[in-house]
VEXDREN-2710 file (C-alpha; in Angstrom, 1 decimal):
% VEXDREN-2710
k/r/px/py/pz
1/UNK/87.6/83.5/62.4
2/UNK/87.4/85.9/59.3
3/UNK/85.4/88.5/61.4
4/UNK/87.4/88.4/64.2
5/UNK/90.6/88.6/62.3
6/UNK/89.5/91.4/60.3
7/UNK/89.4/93.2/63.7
8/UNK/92.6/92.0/65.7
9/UNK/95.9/92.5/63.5
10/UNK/98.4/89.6/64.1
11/UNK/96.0/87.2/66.3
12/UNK/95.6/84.7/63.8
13/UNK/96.8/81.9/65.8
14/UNK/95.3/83.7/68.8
15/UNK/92.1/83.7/67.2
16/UNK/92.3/79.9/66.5
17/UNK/93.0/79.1/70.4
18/UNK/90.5/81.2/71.3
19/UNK/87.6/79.0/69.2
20/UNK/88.4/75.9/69.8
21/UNK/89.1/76.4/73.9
22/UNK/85.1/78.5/73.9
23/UNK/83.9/74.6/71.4
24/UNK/85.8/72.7/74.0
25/UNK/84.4/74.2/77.5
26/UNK/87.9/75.3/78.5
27/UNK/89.4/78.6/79.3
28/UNK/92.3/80.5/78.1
29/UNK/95.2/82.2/79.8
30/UNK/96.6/85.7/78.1
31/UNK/99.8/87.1/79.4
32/UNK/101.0/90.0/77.6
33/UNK/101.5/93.8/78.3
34/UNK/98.3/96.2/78.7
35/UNK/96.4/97.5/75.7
36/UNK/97.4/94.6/73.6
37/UNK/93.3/94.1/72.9
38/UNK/92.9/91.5/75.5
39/UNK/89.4/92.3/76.8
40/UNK/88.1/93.7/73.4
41/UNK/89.1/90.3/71.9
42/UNK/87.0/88.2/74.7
43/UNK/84.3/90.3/74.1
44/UNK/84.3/90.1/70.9
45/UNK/84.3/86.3/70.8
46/UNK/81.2/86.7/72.8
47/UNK/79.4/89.2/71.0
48/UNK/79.6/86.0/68.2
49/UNK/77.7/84.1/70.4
50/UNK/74.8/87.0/70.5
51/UNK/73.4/88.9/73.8
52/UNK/74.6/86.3/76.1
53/UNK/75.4/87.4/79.6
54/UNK/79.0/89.0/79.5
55/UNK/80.9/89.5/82.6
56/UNK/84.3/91.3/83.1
57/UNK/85.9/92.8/86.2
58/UNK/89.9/94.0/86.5
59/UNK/91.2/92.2/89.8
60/UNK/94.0/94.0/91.9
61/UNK/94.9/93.4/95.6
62/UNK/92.2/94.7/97.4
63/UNK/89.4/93.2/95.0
64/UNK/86.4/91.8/97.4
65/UNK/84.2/88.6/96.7
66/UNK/81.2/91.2/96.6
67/UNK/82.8/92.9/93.6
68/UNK/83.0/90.0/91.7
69/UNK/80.1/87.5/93.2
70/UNK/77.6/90.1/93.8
71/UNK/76.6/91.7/97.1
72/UNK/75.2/90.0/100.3
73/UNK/71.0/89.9/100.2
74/UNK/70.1/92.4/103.3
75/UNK/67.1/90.9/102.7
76/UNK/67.8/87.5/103.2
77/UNK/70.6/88.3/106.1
78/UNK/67.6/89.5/108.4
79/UNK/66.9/85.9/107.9
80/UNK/70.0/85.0/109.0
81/UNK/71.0/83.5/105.6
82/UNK/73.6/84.3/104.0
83/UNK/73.2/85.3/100.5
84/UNK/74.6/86.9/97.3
85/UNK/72.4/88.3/94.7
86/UNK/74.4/87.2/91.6
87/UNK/72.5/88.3/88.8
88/UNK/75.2/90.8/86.6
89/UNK/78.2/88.8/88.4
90/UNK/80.5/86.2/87.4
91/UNK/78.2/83.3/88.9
92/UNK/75.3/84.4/86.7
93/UNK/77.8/85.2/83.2
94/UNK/77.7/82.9/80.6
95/UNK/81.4/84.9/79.1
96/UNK/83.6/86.4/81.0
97/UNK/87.3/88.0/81.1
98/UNK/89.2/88.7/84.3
99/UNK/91.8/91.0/84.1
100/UNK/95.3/90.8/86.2
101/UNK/93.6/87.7/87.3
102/UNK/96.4/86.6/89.8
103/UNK/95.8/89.5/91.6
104/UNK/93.0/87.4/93.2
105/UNK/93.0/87.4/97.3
106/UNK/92.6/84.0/99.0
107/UNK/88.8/85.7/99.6
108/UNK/88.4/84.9/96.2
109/UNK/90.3/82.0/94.6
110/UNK/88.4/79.2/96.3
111/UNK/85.2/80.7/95.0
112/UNK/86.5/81.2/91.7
113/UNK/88.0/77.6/91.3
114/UNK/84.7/76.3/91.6
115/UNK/83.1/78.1/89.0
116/UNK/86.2/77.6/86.9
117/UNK/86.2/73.8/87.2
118/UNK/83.0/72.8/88.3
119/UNK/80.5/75.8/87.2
120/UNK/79.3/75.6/90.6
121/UNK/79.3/78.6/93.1
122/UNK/78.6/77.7/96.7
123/UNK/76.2/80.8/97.4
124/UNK/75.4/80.0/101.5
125/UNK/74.6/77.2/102.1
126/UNK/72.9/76.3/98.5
127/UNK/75.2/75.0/95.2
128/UNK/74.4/77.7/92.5
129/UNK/75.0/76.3/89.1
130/UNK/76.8/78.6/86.9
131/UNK/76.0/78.5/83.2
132/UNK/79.9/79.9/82.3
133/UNK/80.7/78.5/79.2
134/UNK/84.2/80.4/78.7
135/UNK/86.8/82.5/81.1
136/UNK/89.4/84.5/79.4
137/UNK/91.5/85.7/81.7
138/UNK/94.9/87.9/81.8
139/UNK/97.8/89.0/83.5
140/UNK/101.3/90.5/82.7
141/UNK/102.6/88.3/84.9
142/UNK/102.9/84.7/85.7
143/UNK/101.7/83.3/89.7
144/UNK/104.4/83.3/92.1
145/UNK/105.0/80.5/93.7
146/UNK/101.8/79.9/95.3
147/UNK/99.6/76.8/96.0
148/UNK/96.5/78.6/95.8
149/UNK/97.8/80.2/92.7
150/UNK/99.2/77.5/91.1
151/UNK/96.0/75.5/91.6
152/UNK/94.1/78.8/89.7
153/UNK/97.2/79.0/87.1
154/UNK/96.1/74.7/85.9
155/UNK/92.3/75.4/85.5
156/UNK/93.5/76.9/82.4
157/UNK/94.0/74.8/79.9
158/UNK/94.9/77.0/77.1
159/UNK/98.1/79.6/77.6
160/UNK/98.8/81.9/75.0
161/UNK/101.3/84.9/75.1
162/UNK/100.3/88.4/73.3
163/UNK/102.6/90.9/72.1
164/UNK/102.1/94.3/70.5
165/UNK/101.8/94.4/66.7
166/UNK/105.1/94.4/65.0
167/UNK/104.3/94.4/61.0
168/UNK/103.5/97.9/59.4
169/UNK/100.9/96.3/57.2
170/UNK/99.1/94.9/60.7
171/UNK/99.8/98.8/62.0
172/UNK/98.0/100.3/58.8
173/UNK/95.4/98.1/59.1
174/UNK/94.6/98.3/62.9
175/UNK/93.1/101.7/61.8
176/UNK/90.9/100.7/59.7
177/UNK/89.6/97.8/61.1
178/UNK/85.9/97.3/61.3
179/UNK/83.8/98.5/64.8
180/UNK/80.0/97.4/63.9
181/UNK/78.5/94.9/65.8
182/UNK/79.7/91.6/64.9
183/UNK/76.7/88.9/63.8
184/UNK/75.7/86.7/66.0
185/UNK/77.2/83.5/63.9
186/UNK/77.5/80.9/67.3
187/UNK/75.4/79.3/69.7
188/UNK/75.5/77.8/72.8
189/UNK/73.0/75.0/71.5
190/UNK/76.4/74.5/68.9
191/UNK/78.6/74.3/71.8
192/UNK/76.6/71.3/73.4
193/UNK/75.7/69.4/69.7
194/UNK/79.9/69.6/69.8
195/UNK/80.2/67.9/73.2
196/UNK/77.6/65.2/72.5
197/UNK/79.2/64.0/69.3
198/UNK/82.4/64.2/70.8
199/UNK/81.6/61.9/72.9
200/UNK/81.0/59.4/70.5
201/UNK/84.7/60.2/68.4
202/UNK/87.3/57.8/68.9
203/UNK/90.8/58.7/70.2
204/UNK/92.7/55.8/68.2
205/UNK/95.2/53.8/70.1
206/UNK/97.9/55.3/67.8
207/UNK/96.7/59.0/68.8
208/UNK/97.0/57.8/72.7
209/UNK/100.3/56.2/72.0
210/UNK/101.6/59.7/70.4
211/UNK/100.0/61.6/73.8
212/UNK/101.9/59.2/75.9
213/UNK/105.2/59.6/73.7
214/UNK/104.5/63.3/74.0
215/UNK/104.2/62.6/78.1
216/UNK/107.8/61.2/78.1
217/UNK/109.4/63.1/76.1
218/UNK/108.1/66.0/78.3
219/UNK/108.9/64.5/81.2
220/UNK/112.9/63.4/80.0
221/UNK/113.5/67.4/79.8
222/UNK/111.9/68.0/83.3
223/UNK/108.5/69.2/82.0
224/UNK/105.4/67.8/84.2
225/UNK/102.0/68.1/83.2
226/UNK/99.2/66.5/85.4
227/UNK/97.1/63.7/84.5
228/UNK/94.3/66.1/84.2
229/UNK/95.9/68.4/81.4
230/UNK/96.5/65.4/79.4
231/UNK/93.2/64.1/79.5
232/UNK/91.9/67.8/78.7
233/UNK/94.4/67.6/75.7
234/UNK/92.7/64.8/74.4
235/UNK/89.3/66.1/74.8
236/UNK/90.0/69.1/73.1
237/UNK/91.1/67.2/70.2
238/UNK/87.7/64.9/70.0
239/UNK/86.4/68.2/69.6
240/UNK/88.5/69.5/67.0
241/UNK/87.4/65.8/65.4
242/UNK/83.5/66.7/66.1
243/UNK/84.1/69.9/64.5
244/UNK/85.3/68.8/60.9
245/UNK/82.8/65.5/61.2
246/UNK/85.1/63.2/62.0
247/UNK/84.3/59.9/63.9
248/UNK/87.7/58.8/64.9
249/UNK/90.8/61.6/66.3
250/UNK/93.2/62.3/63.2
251/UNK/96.6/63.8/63.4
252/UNK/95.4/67.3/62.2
253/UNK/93.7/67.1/65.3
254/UNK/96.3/68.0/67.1
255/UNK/98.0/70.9/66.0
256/UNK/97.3/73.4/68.7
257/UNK/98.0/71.0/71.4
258/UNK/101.9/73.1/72.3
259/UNK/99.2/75.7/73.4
260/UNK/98.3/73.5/76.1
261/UNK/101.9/72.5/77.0
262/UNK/104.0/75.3/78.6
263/UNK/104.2/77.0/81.9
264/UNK/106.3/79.5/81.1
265/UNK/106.4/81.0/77.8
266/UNK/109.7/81.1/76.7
267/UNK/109.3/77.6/77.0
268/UNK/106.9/77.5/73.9
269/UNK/110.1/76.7/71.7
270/UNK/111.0/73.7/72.9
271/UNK/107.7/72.6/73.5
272/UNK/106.7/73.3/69.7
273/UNK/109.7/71.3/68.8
274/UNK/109.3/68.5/71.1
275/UNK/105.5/68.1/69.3
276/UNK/106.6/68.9/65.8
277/UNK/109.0/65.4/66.0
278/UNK/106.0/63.2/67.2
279/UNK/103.3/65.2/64.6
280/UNK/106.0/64.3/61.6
281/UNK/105.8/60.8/63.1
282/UNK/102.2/60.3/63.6
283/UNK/102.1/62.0/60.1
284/UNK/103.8/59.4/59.0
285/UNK/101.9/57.1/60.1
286/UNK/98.4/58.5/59.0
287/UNK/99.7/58.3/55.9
288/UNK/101.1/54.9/55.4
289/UNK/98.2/53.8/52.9
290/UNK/99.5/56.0/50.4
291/UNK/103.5/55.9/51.2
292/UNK/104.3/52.9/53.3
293/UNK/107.8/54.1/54.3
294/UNK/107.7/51.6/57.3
295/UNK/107.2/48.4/54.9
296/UNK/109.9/50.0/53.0
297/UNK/112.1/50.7/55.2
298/UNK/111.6/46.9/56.8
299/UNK/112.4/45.4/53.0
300/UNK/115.9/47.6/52.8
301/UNK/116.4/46.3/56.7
302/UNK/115.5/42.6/55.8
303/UNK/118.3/42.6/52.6
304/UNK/121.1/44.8/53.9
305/UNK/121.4/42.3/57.0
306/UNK/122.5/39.7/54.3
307/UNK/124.0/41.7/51.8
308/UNK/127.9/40.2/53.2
309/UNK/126.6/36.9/52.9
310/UNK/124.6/37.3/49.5
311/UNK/127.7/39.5/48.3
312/UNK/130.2/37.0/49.3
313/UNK/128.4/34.4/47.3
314/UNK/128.4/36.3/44.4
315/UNK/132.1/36.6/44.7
316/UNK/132.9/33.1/44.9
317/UNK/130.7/32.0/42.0
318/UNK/132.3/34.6/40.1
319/UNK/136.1/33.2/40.8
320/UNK/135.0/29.4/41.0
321/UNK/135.4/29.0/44.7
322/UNK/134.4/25.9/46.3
323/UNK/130.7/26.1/47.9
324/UNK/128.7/23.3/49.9
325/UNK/126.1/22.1/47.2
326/UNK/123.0/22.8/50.1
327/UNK/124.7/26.1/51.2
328/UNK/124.7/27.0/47.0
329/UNK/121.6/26.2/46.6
330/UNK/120.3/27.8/49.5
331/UNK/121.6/31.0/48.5
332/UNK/120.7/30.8/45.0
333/UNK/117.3/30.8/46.1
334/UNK/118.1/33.4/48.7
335/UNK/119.5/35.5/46.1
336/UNK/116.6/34.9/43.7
337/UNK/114.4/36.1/46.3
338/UNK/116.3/39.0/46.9
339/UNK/116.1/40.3/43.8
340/UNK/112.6/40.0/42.7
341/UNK/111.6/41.5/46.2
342/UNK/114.2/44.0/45.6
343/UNK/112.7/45.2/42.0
344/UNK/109.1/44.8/43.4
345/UNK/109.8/47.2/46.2
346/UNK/111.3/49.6/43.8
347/UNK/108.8/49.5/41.1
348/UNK/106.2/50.2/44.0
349/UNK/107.8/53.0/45.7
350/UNK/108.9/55.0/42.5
351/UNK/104.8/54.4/41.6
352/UNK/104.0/56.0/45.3
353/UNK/106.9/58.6/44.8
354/UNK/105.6/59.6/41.4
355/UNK/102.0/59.5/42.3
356/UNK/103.1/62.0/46.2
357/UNK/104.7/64.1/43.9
358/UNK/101.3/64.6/42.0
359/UNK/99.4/65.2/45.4
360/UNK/102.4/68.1/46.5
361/UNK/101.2/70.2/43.7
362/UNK/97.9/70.6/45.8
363/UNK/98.6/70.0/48.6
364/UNK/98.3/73.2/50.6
365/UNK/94.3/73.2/49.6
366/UNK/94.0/69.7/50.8
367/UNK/95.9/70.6/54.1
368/UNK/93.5/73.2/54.3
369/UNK/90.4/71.1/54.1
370/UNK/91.7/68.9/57.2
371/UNK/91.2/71.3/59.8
372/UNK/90.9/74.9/60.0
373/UNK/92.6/75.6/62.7
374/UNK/95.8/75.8/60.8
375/UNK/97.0/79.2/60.0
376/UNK/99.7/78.9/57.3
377/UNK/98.6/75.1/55.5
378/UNK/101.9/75.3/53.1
379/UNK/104.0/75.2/56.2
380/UNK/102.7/71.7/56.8
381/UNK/103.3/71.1/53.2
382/UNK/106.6/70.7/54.3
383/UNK/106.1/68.1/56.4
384/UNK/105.1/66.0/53.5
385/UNK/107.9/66.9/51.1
386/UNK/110.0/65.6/54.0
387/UNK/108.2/62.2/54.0
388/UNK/108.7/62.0/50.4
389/UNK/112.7/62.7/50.9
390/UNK/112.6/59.7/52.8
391/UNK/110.9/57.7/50.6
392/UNK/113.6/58.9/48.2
393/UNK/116.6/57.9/50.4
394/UNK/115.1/54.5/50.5
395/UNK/114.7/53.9/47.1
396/UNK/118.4/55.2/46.2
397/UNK/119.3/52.4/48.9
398/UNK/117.1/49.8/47.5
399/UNK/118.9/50.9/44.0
400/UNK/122.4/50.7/45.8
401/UNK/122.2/47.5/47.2
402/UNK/120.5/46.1/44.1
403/UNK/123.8/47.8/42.3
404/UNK/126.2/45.7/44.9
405/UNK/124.7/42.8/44.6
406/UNK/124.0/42.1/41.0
407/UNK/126.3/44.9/39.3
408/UNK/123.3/46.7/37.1
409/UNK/120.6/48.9/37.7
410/UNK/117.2/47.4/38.5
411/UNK/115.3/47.2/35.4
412/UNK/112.6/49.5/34.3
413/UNK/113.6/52.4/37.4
414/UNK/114.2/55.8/36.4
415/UNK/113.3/58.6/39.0
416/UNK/114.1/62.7/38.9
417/UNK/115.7/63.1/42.1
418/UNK/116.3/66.8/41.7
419/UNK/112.8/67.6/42.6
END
């Protein structure tokens, strides 16, 4: 990623999508303007992979299948076979980019779909596998509504938008960015070690539960997906798992997955938004070990629901009113029990508080070391101060109702809230 960065001003992200949809067998889908480094990117993602066959071809209307499948064998034709020699083509690249991709003719797409989906290109009458591992393709311009188009547009599982650089830093920079060759630091022999041990990670019932959430919540603001982008989404992120040595799916996993959501992409927005809720939940979640906010947040539950009753008891016993000796003694105990769970609950959640506020102080390098496909690790750090803010709420309640109920604060409890 440093290499290619060093290269590509502003394509951090870009750059991140890029590697893990070339780890993960899929291809990506750049719409943007001309001369906004499309194809030099792609090839240079290649290039990292060393002298592997590269491909690339710029599509328009009048494109033919010869152009971009290789010419008919004369040859072979005398035999009345029909024939393409593919070596140099698309059938026989191992990387390619397609440029203005929707420019295809119906000549093409079917042809193209296969190798796409299936890496198989129907050459005559023989199945010619094709060893593509990666298509990045590009157009300025989204399909129109077409069938054939649309059916082109879902092969690719990764979208991502491209604009010019906009920071004079980036501008400076692009000037003086390097042109050597870059090292050849990949292999496809990587690529396939990837897939097997992916196939042995777990995707954790919680994980599928978040992808289904993700589904419905989708699907409430009219976005569809098929059932075959959702089950690429969670391949991708076995393979994110495989990458950082992971036997089981993790939320960290996850956080390129809005790349895979939208079909148009002012659309992104929302998406991101839709994901970031779930993520802060299924953070939440991952990280109930070390702040249990859900037990918490049960206890506060359990004792507010009686806090009239317990409250009212107090009340009477105060003034002398008159209370069934069973219905005294029951909530003497109930009261009792209240308030040792109450100062347990407190004493262990200003301990986890204390101890989160500890972790915050490094928590951008440990962010970090979960995945490196995140580009800016403090911005996550945010997600965690949020949990702790909960945490905080929920202990000023605990403190509240233990206030209410017994008129003094809970013994031993003193927390900085101005943090």
């Amino acid at each position: 990623m440093g290499h290619l960065e060093k290269r590509f001003m502003e394509r951090e992200e870009l750059i991140r999508v890029l590697l893990l949809a070339i780890m993960s067998g899929e291809h990506v889908l750049l719409v943007g303007p001309p001369g906004s480094a499309k194809s030099q990117l792609a090839r240079a993602a290649a290039e990292l992979f060393g002298n592997e066959p590269y491909y690339d071809y710029l599509l328009t209307r009048f494109t033919t299948p010869d152009e971009l499948f290789g010419p008919v064998s004369l040859q072979k034709l005398k035999n009345d076979e029909y024939v393409r020699l593919t070596d140099g083509y698309l059938p026989s690249a191992r990387f390619a980019f397609l440029d203005e991709i929707f420019k295809a003719n119906s000549a093409i797409l079917n042809a193209l779909l296969s190798v796409l989906n299936e890496r198989v290109f129907f050459n005559g009458r023989q199945k010619q596998q094709s060893p593509l591992l990666f298509l990045m393709a590009a157009s300025n311009e989204l399909p129109e509504d077409n069938e054939q188009l649309a059916a082109l547009y879902d092969r690719f599982l990764y979208r991502f938008e491209v604009e010019y650089v906009k920071q004079i830093s980036s501008f400076e920079l692009m000037f003086q960015a390097p042109n050597t060759p870059l090292p050849t630091l990949l292999s496809t022999d990587l690529v396939k070690q990837l897939k097997s041990q992916a196939s042995e990670v777990q995707l954790p019932d919680a994980l599928v539960y978040m992808l289904f959430q993700l589904k419905t919540a989708l699907e409430e603001k009219e976005y569809v997906l098929s059932d075959r982008r959702y089950h690429k989404i969670g391949h991708s992120w076995k393979i994110s798992a495989a990458i950082h040595g992971r036997s089981a799916v993790n939320v960290w996993d996850t956080v390129l997955t809005p790349h895979m959501l939208w079909d148009f992409p002012e659309d992104l927005v929302e998406l991101k938004a839709i994901f970031d809720t779930l993520f802060q939940d299924m953070l939440k979640r991952e990280m109930e070990q070390e702040l249990p906010l859900l037990q918490y947040n049960l206890t506060v539950k359990k004792w507010l629901e009686k806090e009239d009753e317990l409250h009212a008891f107090q009340f009477k016993k105060e003034i002398g009113g008159a209370l069934n000796k069973d219905a005294a003694e029951r909530l003497k105990a109930t009261l009792e029990e209240c308030r040792t769970e109450l100062e347990e609950t407190a004493r262990s959640l200003r301990g986890r508080l204390v101890s989160w506020q500890e972790k915050e102080k490094k928590l951008p390098e440990w962010i970090a070391s979960q995945s490196i496909f995140l580009q800016h690790p403090e911005q996550y750090a945010v997600k965690f101060t949020h949990l702790r803010i909960q945490g905080e709420r929920i202990l000023q309640s605990i403190q509240g109702l233990y206030r209410t109920l017994f008129d003094r604060e809970i013994p031993g409890i003193i927390y900085d809230y101005t943090l």
